[in-house]
DODRENTI-87306 format. One record per residue (C-alpha): residue number from 1; x, y, z. Coordinates in steps of 0.25 Angstrom, whole numbers, plus 5000, padded with zeros to 4 digits. Example, Ala and Ser with C-alpha at 12.3 -4.5 7.8 and 13.67 -1.06 7.14 Angstrom:
2
     i     px     py     pz
     1   5049   4982   5031
     2   5055   4996   5029
***
This chain:
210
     i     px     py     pz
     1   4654   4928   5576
     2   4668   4923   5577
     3   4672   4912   5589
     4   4684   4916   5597
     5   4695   4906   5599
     6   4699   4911   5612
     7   4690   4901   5621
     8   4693   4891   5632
     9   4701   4882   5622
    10   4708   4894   5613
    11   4710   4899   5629
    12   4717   4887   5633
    13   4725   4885   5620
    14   4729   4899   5620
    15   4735   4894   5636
    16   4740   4882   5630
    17   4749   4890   5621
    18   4752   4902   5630
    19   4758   4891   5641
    20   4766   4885   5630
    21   4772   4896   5627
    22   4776   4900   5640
    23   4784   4887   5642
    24   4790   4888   5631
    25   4795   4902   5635
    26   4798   4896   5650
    27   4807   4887   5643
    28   4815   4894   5634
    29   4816   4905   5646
    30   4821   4895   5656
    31   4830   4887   5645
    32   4835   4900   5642
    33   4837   4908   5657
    34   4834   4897   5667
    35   4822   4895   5675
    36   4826   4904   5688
    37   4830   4915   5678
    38   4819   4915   5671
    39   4807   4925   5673
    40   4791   4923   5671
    41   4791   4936   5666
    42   4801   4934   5654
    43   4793   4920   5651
    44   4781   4928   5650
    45   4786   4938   5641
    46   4791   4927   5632
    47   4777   4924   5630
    48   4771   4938   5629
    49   4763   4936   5640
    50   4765   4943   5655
    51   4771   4935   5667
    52   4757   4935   5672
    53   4751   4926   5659
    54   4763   4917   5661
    55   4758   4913   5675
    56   4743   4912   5671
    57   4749   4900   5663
    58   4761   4896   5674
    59   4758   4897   5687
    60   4774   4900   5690
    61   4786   4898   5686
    62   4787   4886   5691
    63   4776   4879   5685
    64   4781   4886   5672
    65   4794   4880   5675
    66   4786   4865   5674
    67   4781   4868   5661
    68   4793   4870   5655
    69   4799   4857   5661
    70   4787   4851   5656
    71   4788   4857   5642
    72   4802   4853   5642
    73   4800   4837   5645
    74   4790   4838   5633
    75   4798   4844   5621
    76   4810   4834   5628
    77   4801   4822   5626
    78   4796   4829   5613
    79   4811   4830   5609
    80   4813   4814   5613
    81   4802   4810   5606
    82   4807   4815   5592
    83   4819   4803   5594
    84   4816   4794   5582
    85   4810   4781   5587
    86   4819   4774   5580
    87   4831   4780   5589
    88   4842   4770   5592
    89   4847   4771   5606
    90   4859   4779   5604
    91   4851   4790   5597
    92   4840   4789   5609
    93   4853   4792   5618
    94   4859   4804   5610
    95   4846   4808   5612
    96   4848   4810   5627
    97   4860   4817   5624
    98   4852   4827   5615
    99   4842   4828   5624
   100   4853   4834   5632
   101   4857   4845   5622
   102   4844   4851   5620
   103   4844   4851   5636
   104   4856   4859   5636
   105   4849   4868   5624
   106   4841   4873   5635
   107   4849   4874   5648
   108   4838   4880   5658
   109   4829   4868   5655
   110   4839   4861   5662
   111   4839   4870   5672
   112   4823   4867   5674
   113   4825   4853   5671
   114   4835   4852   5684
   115   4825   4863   5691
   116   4812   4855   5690
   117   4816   4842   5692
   118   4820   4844   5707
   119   4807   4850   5709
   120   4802   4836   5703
   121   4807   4828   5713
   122   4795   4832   5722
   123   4784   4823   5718
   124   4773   4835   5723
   125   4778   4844   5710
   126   4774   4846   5697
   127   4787   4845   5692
   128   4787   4832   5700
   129   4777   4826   5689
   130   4782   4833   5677
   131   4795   4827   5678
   132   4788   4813   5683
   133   4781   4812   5670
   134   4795   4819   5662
   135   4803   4808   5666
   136   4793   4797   5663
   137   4790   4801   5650
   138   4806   4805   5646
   139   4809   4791   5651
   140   4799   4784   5643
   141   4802   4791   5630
   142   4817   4788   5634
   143   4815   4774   5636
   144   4806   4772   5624
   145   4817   4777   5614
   146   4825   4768   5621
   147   4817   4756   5619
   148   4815   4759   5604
   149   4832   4760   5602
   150   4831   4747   5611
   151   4821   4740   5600
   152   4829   4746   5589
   153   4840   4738   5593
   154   4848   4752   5597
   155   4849   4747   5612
   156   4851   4733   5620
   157   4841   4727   5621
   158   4842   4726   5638
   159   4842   4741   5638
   160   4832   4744   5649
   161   4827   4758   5640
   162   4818   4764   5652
   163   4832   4765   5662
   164   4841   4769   5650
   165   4830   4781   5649
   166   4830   4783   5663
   167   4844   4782   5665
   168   4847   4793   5653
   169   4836   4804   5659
   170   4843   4803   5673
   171   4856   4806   5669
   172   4852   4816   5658
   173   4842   4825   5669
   174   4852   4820   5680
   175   4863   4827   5671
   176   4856   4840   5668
   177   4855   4841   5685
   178   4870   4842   5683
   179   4870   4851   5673
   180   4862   4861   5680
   181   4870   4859   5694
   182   4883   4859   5685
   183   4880   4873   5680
   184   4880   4867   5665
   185   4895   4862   5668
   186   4890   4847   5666
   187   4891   4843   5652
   188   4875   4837   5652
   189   4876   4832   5637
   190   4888   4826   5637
   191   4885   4820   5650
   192   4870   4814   5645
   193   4878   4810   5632
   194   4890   4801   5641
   195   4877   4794   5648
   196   4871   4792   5635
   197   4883   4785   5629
   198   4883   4777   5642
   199   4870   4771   5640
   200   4873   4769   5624
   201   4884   4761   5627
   202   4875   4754   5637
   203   4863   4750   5629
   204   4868   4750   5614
   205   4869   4736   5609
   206   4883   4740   5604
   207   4885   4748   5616
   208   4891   4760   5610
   209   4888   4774   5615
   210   4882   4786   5608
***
């Protein structure tokens, strides 16, 4: 007799992958056509599998909406995390401006960005606690690479790291409000890059800018 790999953990593997897939579909149709625009139905056939199967695993769009904010955060701190750890602090800050690019690679993740973060604000929503623990780990990665440029010598030594990462995550999700509201007319990469100069020329020893 042969055992068959389809139990309860083959199952719930099989739905671990199935899920992923989904998102990853969800993103690239959202980045691509904007959330509103977007249909289930086209997600699902991305996947191969009926409308019906995508909401055995999503309950609606809207909590599939969360799972792709959520997938977003981790491949952004996944992307943040491959900055050498010997970065000075001028490379931690073009950084920021990078971070911007691959922002404006996707446009409609803007979009969900902006979208889902009002919802945020309401403390009884789920987005409400993905984005509380989105800002506390963005800032603490931030802040880290800040304090290892600051111990390299690449920064003064008063520079408070942990408001310098604050400061440069407000202005860049502040900025990307702007650019939704604007239409795309507000120049988001240039704009991050003048802050990020600003703050080079704060905190540099030499105090020059990018």
């Amino acid at each position: 007799m042969t055992s068959s790999t389809r139990g309860p953990r083959g199952s719930y593997s099989v739905g671990i992958a199935r899920r992923r897939k989904i998102v990853e579909a969800a993103a690239r149709r959202f980045a691509q056509e904007g959330y509103h625009r977007t249909a289930l139905s086209r997600i699902a056939e991305d996947v191969g599998i009926t409308e019906g199967g995508l909401l055995h695993h999503f309950r609606s769009k809207k909590h599939l909406l969360l799972a792709v904010m959520e997938h977003r955060f981790t491949a952004e701190a996944e992307w943040w995390a491959h900055l050498p750890e010997d970065a000075d602090g001028r490379t931690v800050l073009r950084a920021m401006v990078e971070a911007t690019e691959r922002h404006l690679a996707e446009p409609g993740l803007i979009e969900l960005f902006v979208l889902t973060s009002a919802e945020a604000a309401d403390p009884t929503s789920a987005a409400h606690v993905l984005f509380a623990e989105r800002y506390e780990r963005a800032v603490e990665q931030l802040a880290g690479q800040l304090h290892r440029a600051r111990d390299n010598g690449s920064l003064r030594e008063d520079t408070d790291c942990r408001a310098v990462a604050r400061e440069c995550i407000a202005v860049s999700d502040g900025l990307q409000l702007q650019w939704v509201i604007s239409e795309g007319a507000t120049d988001l990469a240039r704009a991050v890059r003048t802050h990020a100069d600003r703050i080079a020329r704060t905190i540099t020893p030499d105090g020059g800018g990018l």
